[in-house]
LOVEXDO-146857 format. One line per field, with one value per residue: x negated, y, z of N, C-alpha, C in turn; residue in three letters; residue number from 1. Coordinates in steps of 0.02 Angstrom, whole numbers, plus 50000, padded with zeros to 5 digits. Atoms other than C-alpha are relative to their C-alpha. Example, Ala and Ser with C-alpha at 12.3 -4.5 7.8 and 13.67 -1.06 7.14 Angstrom:
% residues 2
nu <- [49955  50042]
nv <- [49941  49941]
nw <- [50000  49997]
cau <- [49385  49316]
cav <- [49775  49947]
caw <- [50390  50357]
cu <- [49955  50039]
cv <- [50060  50055]
cw <- [50000  50037]
type <- [ALA  SER]
seq <- [1  2]
***
This chain:
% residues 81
nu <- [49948  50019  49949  49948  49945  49985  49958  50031  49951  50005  50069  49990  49963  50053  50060  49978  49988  50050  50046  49988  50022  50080  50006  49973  50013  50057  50019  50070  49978  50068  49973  50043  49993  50038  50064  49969  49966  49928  49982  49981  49960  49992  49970  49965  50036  49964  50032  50046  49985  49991  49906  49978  50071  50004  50020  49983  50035  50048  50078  50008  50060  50067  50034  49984  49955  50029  50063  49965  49986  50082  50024  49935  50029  50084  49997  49947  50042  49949  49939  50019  49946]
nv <- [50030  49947  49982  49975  50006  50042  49984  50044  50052  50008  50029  50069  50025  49971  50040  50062  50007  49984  50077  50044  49990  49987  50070  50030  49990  49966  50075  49978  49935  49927  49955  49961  49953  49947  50024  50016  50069  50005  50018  49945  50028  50079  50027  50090  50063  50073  50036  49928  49933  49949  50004  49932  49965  49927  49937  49958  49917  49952  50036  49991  49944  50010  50035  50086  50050  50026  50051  50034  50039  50040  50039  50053  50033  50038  50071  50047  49977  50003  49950  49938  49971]
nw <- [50040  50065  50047  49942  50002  49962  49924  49968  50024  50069  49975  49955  50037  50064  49995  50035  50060  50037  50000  50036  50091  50006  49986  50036  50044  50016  49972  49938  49983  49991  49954  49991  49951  50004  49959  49928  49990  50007  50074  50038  50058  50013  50081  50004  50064  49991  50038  50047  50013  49913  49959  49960  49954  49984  49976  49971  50080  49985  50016  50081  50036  49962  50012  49955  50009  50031  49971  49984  50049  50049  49969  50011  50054  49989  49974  50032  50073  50066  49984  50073  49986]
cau <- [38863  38869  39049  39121  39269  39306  39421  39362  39518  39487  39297  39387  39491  39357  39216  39290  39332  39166  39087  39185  39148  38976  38979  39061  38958  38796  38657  38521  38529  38386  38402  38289  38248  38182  38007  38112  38159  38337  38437  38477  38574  38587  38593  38671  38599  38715  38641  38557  38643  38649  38830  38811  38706  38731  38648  38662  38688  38584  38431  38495  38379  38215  38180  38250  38367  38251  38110  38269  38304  38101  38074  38243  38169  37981  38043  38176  38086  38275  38371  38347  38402]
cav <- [56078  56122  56100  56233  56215  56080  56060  55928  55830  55837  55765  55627  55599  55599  55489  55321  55329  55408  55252  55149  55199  55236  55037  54971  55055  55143  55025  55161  55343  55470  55602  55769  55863  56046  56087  56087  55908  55965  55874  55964  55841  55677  55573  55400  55259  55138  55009  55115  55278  55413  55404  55562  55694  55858  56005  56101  56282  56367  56255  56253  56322  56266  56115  55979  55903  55891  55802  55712  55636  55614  55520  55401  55381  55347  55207  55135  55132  55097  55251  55413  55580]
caw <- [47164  46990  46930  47047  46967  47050  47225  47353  47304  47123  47183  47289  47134  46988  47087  47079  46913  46842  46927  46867  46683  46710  46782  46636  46508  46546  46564  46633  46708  46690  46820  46789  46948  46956  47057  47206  47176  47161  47014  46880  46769  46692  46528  46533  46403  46357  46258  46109  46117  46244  46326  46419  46447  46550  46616  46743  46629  46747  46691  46496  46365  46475  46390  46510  46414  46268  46375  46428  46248  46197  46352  46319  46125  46202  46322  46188  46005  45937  46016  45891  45958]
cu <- [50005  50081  50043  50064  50062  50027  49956  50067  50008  49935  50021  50028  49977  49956  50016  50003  49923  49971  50013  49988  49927  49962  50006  49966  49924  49953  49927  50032  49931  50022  49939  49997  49945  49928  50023  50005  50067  50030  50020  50055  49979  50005  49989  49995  50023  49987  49946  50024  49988  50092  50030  49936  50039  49940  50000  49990  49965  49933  50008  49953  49925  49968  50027  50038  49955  49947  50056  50004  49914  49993  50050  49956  49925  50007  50069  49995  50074  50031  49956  50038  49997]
cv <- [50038  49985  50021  50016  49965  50009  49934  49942  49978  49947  49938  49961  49962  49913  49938  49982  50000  49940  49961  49994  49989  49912  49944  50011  50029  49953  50043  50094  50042  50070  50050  50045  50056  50013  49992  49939  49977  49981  50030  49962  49922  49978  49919  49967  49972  49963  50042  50054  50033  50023  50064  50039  50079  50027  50064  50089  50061  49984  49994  50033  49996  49944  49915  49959  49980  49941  49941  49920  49943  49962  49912  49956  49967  49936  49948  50016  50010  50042  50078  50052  50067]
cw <- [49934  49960  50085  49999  50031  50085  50039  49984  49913  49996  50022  49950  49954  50024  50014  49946  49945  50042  49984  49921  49997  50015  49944  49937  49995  50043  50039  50010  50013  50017  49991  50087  49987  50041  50046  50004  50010  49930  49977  49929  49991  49926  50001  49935  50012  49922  49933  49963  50057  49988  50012  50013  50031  50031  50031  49965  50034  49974  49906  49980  50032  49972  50024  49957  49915  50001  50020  49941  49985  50045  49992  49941  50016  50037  49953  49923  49944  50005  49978  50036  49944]
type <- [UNK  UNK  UNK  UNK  UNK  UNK  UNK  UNK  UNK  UNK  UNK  UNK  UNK  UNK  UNK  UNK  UNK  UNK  UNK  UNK  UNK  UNK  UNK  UNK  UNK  UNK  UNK  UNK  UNK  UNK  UNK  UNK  UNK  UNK  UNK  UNK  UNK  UNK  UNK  UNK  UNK  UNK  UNK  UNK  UNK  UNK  UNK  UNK  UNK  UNK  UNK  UNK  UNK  UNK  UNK  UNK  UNK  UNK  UNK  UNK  UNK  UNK  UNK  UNK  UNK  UNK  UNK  UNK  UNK  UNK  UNK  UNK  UNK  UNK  UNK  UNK  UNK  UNK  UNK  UNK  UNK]
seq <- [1  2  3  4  5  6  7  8  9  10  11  12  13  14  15  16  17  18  19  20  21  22  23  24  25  26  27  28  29  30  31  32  33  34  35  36  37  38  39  40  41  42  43  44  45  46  47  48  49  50  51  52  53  54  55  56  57  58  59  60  61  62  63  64  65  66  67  68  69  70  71  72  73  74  75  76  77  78  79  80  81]
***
């Protein structure tokens, strides 16, 4: 879990809502995972911007979220990051 800030009632609170947004607005979701095949973050494309992106800040500074953007701009010639 990567926002260990978080309570399990804050979690129960939160994940309705973030799907509901994420439903209403983001039309794709590119998920990096590490060699493990554990995810490491996310960046939500809604129509031709990026919505959202995080990163787990143990994996910052490695690159991912750059390969994140170039791969967004390589499959969508109109979205610029």
């Amino acid at each position: 879990m990567t926002h260990t800030f978080l309570g399990e009632a804050d979690i129960t609170f939160f994940r309705p809502r973030v799907r509901e947004y994420f439903n209403g607005t983001v039309s794709e979701i590119w998920v990096p995972a590490d060699t493990n095949g554990a995810r490491i973050g996310f960046l939500g494309l809604a129509e031709h911007s990026i919505d959202a992106l995080f990163l787990d800040p143990a994996h910052r500074g490695r690159g991912a979220g750059c390969r994140l953007v170039a791969g967004t701009a390589r499959n969508h010639a109109d979205v610029h990051d």
